[in-house]
C-alpha positions as CSV (number, residue, x, y, z in Angstrom):
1,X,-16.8,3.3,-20.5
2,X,-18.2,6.0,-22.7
3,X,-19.0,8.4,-19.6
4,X,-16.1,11.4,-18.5
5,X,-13.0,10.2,-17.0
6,X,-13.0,12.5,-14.0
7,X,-12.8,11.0,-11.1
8,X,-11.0,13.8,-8.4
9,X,-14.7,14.2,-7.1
10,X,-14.7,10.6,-5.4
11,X,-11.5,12.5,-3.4
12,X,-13.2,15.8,-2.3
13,X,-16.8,15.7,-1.9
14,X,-18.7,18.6,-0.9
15,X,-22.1,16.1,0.2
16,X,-22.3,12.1,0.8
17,X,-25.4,10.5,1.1
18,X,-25.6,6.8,2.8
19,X,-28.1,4.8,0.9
20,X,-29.3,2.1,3.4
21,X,-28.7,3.7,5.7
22,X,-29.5,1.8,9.2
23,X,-29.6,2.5,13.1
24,X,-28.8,-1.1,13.9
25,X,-24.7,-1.1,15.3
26,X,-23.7,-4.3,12.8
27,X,-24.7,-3.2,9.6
28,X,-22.2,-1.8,7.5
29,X,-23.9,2.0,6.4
30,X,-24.5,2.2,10.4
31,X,-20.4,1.6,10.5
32,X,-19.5,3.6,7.7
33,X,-21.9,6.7,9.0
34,X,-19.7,6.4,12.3
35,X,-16.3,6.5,10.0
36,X,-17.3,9.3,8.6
37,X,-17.7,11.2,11.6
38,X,-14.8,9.9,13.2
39,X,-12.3,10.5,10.3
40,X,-14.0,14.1,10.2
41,X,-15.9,14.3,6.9
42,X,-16.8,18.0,6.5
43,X,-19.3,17.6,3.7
44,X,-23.0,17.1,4.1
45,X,-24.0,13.3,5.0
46,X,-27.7,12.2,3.8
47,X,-28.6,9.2,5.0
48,X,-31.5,7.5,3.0
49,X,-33.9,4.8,4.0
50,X,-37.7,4.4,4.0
51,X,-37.9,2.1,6.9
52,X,-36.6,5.6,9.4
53,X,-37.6,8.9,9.8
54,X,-34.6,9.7,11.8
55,X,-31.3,8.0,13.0
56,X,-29.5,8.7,15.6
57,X,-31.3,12.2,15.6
58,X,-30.5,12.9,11.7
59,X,-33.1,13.3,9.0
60,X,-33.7,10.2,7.0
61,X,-34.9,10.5,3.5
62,X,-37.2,7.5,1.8
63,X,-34.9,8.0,-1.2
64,X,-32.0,9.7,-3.3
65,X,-35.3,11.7,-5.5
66,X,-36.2,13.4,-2.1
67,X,-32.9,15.0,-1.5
68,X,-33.1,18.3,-3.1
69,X,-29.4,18.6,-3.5
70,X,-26.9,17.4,-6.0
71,X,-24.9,14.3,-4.1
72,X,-21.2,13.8,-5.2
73,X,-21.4,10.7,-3.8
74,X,-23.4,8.1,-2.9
75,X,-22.4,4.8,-0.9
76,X,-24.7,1.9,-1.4
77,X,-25.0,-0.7,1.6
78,X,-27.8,-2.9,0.3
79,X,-28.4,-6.5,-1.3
80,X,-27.3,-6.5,-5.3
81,X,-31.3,-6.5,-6.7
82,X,-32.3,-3.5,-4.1
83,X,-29.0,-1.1,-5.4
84,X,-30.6,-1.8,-9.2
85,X,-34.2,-0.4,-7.8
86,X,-32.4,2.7,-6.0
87,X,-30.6,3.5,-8.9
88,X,-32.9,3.7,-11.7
89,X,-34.7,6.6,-11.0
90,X,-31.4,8.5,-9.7
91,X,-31.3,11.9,-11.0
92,X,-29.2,14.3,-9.0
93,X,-25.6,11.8,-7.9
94,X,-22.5,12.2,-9.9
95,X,-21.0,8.9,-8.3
96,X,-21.8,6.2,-6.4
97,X,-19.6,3.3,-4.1
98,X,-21.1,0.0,-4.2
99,X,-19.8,-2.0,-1.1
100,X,-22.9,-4.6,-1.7
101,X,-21.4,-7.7,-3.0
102,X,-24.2,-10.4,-4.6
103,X,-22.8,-8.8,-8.4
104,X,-20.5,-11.1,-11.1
105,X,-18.5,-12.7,-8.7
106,X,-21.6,-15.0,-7.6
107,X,-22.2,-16.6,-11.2
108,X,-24.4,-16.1,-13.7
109,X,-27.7,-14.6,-11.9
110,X,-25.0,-12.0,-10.6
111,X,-23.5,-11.3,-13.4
112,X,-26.6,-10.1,-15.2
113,X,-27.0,-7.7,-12.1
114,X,-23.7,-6.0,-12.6
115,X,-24.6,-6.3,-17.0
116,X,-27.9,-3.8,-15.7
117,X,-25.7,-1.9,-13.6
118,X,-23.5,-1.0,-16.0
119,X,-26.4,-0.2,-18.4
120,X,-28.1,2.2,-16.3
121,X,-24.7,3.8,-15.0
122,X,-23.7,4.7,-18.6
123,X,-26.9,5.8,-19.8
124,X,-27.2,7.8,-16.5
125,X,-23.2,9.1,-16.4
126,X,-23.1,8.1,-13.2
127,X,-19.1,7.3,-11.8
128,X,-18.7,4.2,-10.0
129,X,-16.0,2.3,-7.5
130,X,-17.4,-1.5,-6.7
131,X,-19.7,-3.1,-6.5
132,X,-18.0,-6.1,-4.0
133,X,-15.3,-3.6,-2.5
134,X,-14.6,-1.6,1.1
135,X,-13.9,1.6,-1.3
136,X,-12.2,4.9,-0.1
137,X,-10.4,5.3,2.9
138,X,-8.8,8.9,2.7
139,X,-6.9,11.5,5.7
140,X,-6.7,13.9,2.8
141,X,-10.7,14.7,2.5
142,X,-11.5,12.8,5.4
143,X,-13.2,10.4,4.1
144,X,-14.0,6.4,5.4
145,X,-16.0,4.3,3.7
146,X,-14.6,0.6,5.1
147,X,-17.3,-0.9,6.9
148,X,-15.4,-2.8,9.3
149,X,-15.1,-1.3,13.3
150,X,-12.4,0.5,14.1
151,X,-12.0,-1.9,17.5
152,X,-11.1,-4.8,14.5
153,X,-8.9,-2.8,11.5
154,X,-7.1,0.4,12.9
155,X,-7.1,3.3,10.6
156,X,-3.9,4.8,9.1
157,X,-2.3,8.1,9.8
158,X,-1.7,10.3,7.2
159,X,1.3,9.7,4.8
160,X,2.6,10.0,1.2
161,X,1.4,5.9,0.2
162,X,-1.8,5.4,-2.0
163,X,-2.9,2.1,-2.6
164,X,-5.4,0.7,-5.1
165,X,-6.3,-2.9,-4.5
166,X,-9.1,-5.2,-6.0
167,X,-9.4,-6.7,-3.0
168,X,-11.1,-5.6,0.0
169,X,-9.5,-8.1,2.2
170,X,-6.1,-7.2,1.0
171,X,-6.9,-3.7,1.7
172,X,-7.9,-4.6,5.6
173,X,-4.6,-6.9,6.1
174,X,-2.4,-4.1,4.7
175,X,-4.1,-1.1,6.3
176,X,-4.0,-2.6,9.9
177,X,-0.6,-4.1,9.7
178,X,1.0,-0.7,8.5
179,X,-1.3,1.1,11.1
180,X,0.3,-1.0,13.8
181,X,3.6,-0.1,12.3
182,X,2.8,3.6,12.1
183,X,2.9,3.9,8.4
184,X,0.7,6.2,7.1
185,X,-1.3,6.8,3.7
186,X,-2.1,9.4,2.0
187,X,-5.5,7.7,0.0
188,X,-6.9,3.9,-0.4
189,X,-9.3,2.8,-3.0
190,X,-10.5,-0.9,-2.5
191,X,-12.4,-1.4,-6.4
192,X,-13.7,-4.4,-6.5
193,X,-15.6,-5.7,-9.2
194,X,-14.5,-2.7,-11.2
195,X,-17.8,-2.2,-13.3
196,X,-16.5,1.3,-13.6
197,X,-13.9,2.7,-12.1
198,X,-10.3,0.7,-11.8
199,X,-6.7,0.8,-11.2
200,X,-6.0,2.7,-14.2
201,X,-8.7,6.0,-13.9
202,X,-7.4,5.9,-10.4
203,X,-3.4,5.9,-11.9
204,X,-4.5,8.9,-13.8
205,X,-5.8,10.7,-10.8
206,X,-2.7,9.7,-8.6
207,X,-0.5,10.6,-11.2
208,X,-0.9,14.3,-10.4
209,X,-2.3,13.9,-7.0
210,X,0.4,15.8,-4.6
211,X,-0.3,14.2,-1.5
212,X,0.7,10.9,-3.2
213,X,3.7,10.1,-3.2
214,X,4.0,6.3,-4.1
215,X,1.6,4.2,-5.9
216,X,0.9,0.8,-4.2
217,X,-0.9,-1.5,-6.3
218,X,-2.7,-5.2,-5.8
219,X,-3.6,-6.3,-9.4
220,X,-5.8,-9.1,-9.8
221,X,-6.7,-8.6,-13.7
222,X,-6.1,-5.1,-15.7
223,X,-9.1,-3.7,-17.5
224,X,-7.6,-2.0,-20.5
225,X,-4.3,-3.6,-20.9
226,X,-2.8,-0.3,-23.4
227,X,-4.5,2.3,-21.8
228,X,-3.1,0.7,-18.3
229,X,0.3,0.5,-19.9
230,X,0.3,4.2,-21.2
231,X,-0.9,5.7,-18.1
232,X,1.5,3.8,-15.9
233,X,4.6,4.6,-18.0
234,X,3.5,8.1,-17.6
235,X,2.7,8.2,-13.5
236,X,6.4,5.9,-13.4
237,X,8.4,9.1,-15.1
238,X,6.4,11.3,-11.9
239,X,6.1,8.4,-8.8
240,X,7.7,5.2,-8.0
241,X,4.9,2.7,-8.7
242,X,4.8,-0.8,-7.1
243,X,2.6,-3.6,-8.0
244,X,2.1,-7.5,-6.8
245,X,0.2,-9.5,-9.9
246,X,-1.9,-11.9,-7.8
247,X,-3.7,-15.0,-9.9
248,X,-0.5,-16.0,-11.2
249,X,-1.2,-20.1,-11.6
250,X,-4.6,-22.2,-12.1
251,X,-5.6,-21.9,-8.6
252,X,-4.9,-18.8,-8.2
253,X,-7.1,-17.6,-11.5
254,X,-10.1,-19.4,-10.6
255,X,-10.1,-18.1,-7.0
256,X,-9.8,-14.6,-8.6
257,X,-12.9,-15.3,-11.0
258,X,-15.1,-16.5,-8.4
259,X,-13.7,-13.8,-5.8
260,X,-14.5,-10.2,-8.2
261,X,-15.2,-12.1,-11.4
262,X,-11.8,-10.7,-12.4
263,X,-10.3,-12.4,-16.0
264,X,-6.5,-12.7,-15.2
265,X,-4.9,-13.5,-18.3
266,X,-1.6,-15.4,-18.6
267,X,0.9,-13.7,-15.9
268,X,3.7,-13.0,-18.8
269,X,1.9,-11.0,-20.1
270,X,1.3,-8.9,-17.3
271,X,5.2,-8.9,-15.7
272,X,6.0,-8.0,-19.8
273,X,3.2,-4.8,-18.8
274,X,4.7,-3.7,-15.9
275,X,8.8,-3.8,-17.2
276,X,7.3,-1.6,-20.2
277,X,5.7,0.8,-18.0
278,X,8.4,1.3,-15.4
279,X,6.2,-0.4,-12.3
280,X,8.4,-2.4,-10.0
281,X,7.2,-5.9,-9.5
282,X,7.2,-7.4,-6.0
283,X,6.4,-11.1,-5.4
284,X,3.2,-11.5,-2.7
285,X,1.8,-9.9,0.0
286,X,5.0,-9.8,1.9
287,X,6.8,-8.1,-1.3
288,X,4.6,-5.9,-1.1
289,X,4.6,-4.6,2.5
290,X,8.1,-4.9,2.4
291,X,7.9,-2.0,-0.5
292,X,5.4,-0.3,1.8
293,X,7.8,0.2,4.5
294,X,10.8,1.6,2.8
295,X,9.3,4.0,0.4
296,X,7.6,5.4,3.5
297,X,10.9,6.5,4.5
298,X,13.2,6.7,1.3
299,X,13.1,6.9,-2.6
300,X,14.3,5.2,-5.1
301,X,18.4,5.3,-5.7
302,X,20.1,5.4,-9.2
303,X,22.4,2.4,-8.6
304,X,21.9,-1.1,-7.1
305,X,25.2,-1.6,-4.9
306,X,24.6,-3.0,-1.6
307,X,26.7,-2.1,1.7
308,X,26.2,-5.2,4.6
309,X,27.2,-4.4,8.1
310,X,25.9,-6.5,10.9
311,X,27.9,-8.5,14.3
312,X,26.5,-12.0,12.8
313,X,28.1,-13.4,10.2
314,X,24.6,-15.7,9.2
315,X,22.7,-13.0,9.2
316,X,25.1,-11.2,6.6
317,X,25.4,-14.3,4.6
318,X,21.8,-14.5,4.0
319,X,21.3,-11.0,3.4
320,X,24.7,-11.0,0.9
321,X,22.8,-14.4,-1.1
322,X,19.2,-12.3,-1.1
323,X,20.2,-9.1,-2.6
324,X,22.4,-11.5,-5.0
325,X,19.4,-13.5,-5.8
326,X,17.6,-10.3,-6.5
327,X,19.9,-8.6,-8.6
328,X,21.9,-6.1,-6.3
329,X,25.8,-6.3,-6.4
330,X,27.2,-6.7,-3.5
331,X,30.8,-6.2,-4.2
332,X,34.1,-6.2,-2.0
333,X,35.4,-3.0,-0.3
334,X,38.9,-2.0,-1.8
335,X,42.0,-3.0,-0.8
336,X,42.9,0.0,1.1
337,X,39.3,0.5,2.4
338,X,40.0,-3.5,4.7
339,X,43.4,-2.2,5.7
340,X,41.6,1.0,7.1
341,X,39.0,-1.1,9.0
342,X,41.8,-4.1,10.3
343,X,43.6,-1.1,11.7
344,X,40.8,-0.1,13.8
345,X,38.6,-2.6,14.2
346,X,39.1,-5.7,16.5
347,X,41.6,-8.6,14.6
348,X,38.9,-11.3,14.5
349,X,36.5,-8.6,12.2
350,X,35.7,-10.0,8.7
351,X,36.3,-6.8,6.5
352,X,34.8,-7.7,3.4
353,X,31.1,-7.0,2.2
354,X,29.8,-7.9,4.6
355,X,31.1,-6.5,6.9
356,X,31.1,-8.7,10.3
357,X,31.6,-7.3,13.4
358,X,31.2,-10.3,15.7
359,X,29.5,-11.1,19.3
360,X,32.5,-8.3,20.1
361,X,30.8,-5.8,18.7
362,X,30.4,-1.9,20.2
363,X,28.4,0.6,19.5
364,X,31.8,3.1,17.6
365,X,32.5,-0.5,16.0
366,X,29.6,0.2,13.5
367,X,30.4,3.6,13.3
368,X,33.9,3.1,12.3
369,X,32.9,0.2,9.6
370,X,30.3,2.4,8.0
371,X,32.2,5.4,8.1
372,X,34.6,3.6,5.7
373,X,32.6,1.4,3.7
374,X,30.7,4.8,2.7
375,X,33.8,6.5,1.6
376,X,33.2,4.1,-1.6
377,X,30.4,4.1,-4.3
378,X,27.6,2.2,-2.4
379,X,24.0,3.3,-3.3
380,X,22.2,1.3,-0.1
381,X,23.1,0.6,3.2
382,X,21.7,-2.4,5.3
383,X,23.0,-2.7,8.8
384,X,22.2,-6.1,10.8
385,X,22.1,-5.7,14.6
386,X,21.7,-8.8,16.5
387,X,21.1,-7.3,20.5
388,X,22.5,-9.8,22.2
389,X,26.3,-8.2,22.0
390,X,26.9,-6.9,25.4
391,X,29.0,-4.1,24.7
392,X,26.1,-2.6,22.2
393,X,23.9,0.0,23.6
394,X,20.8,1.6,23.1
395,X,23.2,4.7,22.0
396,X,23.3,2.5,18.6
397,X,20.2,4.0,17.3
398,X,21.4,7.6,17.3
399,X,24.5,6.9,16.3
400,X,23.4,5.2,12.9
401,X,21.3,7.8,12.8
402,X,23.7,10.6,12.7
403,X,25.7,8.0,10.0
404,X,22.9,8.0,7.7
405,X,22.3,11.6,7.9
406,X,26.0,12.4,7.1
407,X,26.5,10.9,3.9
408,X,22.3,10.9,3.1
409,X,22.2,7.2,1.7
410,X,18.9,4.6,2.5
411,X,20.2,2.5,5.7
412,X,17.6,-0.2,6.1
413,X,18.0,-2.0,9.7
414,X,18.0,-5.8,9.7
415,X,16.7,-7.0,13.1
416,X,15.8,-10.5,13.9
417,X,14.8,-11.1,17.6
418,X,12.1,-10.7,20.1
419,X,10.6,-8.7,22.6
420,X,13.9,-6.8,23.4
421,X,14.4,-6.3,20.1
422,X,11.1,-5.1,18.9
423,X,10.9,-2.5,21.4
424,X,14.7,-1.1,19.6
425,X,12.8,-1.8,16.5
426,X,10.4,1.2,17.4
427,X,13.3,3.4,18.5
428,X,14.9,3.2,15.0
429,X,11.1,3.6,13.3
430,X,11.2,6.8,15.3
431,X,14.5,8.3,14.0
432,X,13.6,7.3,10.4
433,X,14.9,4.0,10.0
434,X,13.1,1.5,9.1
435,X,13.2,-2.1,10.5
436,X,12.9,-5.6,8.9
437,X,12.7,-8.3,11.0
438,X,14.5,-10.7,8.5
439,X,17.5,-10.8,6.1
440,X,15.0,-11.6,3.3
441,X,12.7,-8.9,3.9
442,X,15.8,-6.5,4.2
443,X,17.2,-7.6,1.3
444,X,13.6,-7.5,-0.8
445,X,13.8,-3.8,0.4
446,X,16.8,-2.9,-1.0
447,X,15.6,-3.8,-4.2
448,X,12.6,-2.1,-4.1
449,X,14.7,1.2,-3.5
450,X,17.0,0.2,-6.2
451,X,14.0,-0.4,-9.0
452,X,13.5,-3.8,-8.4
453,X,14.1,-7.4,-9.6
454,X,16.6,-7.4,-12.2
C-alpha cells in the first residue's frame, strides 16, 4: 500500500478505543474489553456505541468523531457493512484491528467490502491488521485483543517467541497448547485477510524488536513475494525465523481461498523463498510446535551431528532413522571412545550412536555415556529415557542437568510414556530441558536447532 510503513504503534499504544463496544458477556468487544483489563493495558480504552451511554460504569461514546482524542488504535467488533459506515467519517485513528469477518473470504459480495475498505484506508492513511483475524495478543504492552474467554484458550506468559499467523484458529491451537506447556511469547499477530498489514510489515518490525527473539510464522499466501524475500533474508542474519507453508496441494488451496481469500501460489515457489531467505521450513502444525518448544530453550548450532543416548534400543532406532531422514549425521563414536564406555558400562551396553543403555540402566549409567560421547565433536544431544528401568531415579533430571550445563550443548529429552512420565516431563521443563514425547518430534527438533531440513 501507498500509506507509511510504521507499524511499532499497533505494539505500544498510548489509547484503544473498542468500536462496538457491548455490555452483553458473549460478544466479542465485551470479551476483548475484559482482556484488556486483565492483561493490564495502561493506555486509555474508549469504548464506542450508540446503543449505550455507559458499560459497566464507563463512558460510551455514539462514535469515533465524539472522542476528542487521537486513537492509536481502534478494534472493530461489528458486521463487515457496519465497519465500512464507522470508518468513513474517521478522522482522528492512526490504526484500526478488524476482527469482523463477512470481507473477501465470503465471495464476491465480500470481496467488494474489503475492495471499499481498502479504498477508504489508503485515502484516509489509516494502518490496518484484519479484517477476519483474532489480532494482537502482546505481554510486552499488555495488550489482548483475542476475543475468545480465557476459561476456553489460556493466555501465554511472557517469552522471547513472536508469531505471525494468517489464521486465527491456528493462533488459538498454538497459544493454548504452549500455554499449557508453559512456553511463553513475547508478541502474536493473528492478520487475517491482510488488506493491510501482513507477515512481512510485521518481519520488519520484529526484525529489530528486542523482546523477540524468534520469528514463528504460519504462511497461508505471501503478499509481496520480493519484498517478503528481502526483508526475511535480512531479520534471518538477526533471528532464527521458522515458517510452516500451509495450502500446499488442491485441497488445501481452495480451503485457504474460501478461509482469508488468500491466493497460495504453487508451493515450490514458496520453499524456493524461504531457502533464499534463510527461514527454516517445518512440515505442519506439529513441525511447527516442535520448533516452538526448542527455540524456547536453545538456539540454533553451527553443525548438524547428532548424539543418541537412551535405555531402549527402538526408541534410539527410530530417533537414529528420523534425524537421518532429516538430514543430521548421526555418526559412530571412535574406536577408543566404545572401549572407554565397555570398560565402564555394563557388558550387554550397545556403544555405538546410539548409545543403548538397556532395561539395566542407572541413573551414573547416562552420566558416564554422555560424559564420553561429549568428549567428541557432537553439536546436539538427544537423550531417550524410558521410566520403566527400576534402578533410574528421579535424581536423573539433575544429573543431565548438571551434564548439559558442563559442556553447554542443546540436550533435547525424548520421553514416551504416560502419566508417570508426564509428571518427570515437567521436572525436566523446569531445569531447562525440554521434553518430546516422541522420537519423531525429538528428532524434528534437532533439526530445527541445526537449521533445518537439508
Amino acid at each position: 500500500m501507498s500509506i507509511g510503513t510504521d507499524i511499532s504503534f499497533f505494539f505500544s499504544p498510548k489509547s484503544i478505543a473498542i468500536v462496538g463496544a457491548s455490555p452483553i458477556p458473549e460478544k466479542p468487544s465485551h470479551v476483548i474489553l475484559g482482556s484488556l483489563k486483565r492483561i493490564g493495558f495502561k493506555g486509555a480504552i474508549y469504548l464506542v456505541n450508540p446503543k449505550y451511554s455507559y458499560i459497566n460504569g464507563c463512558k460510551c461514546y455514539r462514535s469515533i468523531a465524539e472522542i476528542k482524542d487521537d486513537i492509536d488504535v481502534a478494534i472493530f467488533a461489528l458486521p463487515a457493512p457496519r465497519v465500512i459506515e464507522c470508518l468513513k467519517p474517521v478522522e482522528n485513528v492512526r490504526g484500526a484491528i478488524i476482527v469482523s469477518a463477512g470481507f473477501k473470504e465470503m465471495g464476491d459480495a465480500g470481496r467488494r467490502l474489503e475492495e471499499e475498505l481498502k479504498e477508504i484506508v489508503e485515502r484516509k492513511g489509516i494502518r490496518i491488521i484484519g479484517p477476519n483475524c483474532l489480532g494482537i495478543y502482546d505481554t510486552v504492552s499488555r495488550i489482548d485483543t483475542f476475543f475468545i474467554p480465557v476459561d476456553r484458550m489460556k493466555r501465554l506468559k511472557r517469552g522471547g517467541l513472536s508469531i505471525l499467523t494468517q489464521s486465527g484458529s491456528f493462533a488459538e491451537m498454538i497459544v493454548d497448547e504452549m500455554a499449557s506447556e508453559g512456553i511463553g511469547v513475547a508478541r502474536i499477530v493473528s492478520y487475517g485477510n491482510r488488506v493491510d498489514v501482513g507477515e512481512t510489515d510485521c518481519l520488519n518490525f520484529l526484525m529489530d524488536d528486542e523482546a523477540t527473539k524468534v520469528i514463528v510464522l504460519y504462511i497461508e499466501s505471501v503478499d509481496d513475494g520480493r519484498r517478503f524475500v528481502d526483508v526475511a533474508s535480512r531479520c534471518t542474519k538477526k533471528k532464527p525465523v521458522v515458517a510452516v507453508k500451509v495450502g500446499k496441494r488442491e485441497a488445501g488451496v481452495h480451503a485457504a481461498r474460501s478461509h482469508t481469500g488468500a491466493i497460495c501460489g504453487r508451493y515450490e515457489i514458496y520453499r524456493a523463498a524461504f531457502k533464499k531467505a534463510g527461514i527454516i521450513e517445518v512440515d505442519g502444525y506439529e513441525g511447527l510446535k516442535d520448533a516452538c518448544k526448542v527455540l524456547n530453550t536453545y538456539g540454533l548450532v553451527e553443525g548438524k551431528k547428532v548424539l543418541i543416548v537412551t535405555d531402549g534400543g527402538g526408541v534410539g532406532i527410530s530417533i537414529a532413522d528420523t534425524c537421518e531422514d532429516l538430514g543430521l549425521e548421526v555418526t559412530g563414536l571412535t574406536e577408543e571412545t566404545r572401549k572407554r564406555l565397555s570398560s565402564k558400562l555394563p557388558g550387554f551396553s550397545a556403544t555405538g550412536n546410539p548409545i543403548d543403555l538397556t532395561g539395566s540402566v542407572t541413573d551414573e549409567d547416562y552420566v558416564i555415556a554422555l560424559e564420553a560421547g561429549l568428549r567428541e565433536e557432537y553439536d546436539i544431544v538427544i537423550v531417550a529415557v524410558l521410566w520403566g528401568p527400576p534402578e533410574i531415579t528421579e535424581r536423573l533430571v539433575d544429573k543431565l542437568k548438571e551434564v548439559r550445563d558442563t559442556y553447554n550443548k542443546p540436550m533435547i529429552v525424548c520421553s514416551p510414556g504416560g502419566e508417570f512420565t508426564r509428571r518427570m516431563a515437567k521436572h525436566f521443563e523446569e531445569k531447562g530441558m525440554p521434553v518430546f514425547y516422541t522420537p519423531e518430534s525429538a528428532a524434528r527438533a534437532a533439526a530445527v536447532l541445526a537449521g533445518g531440513k537439508r
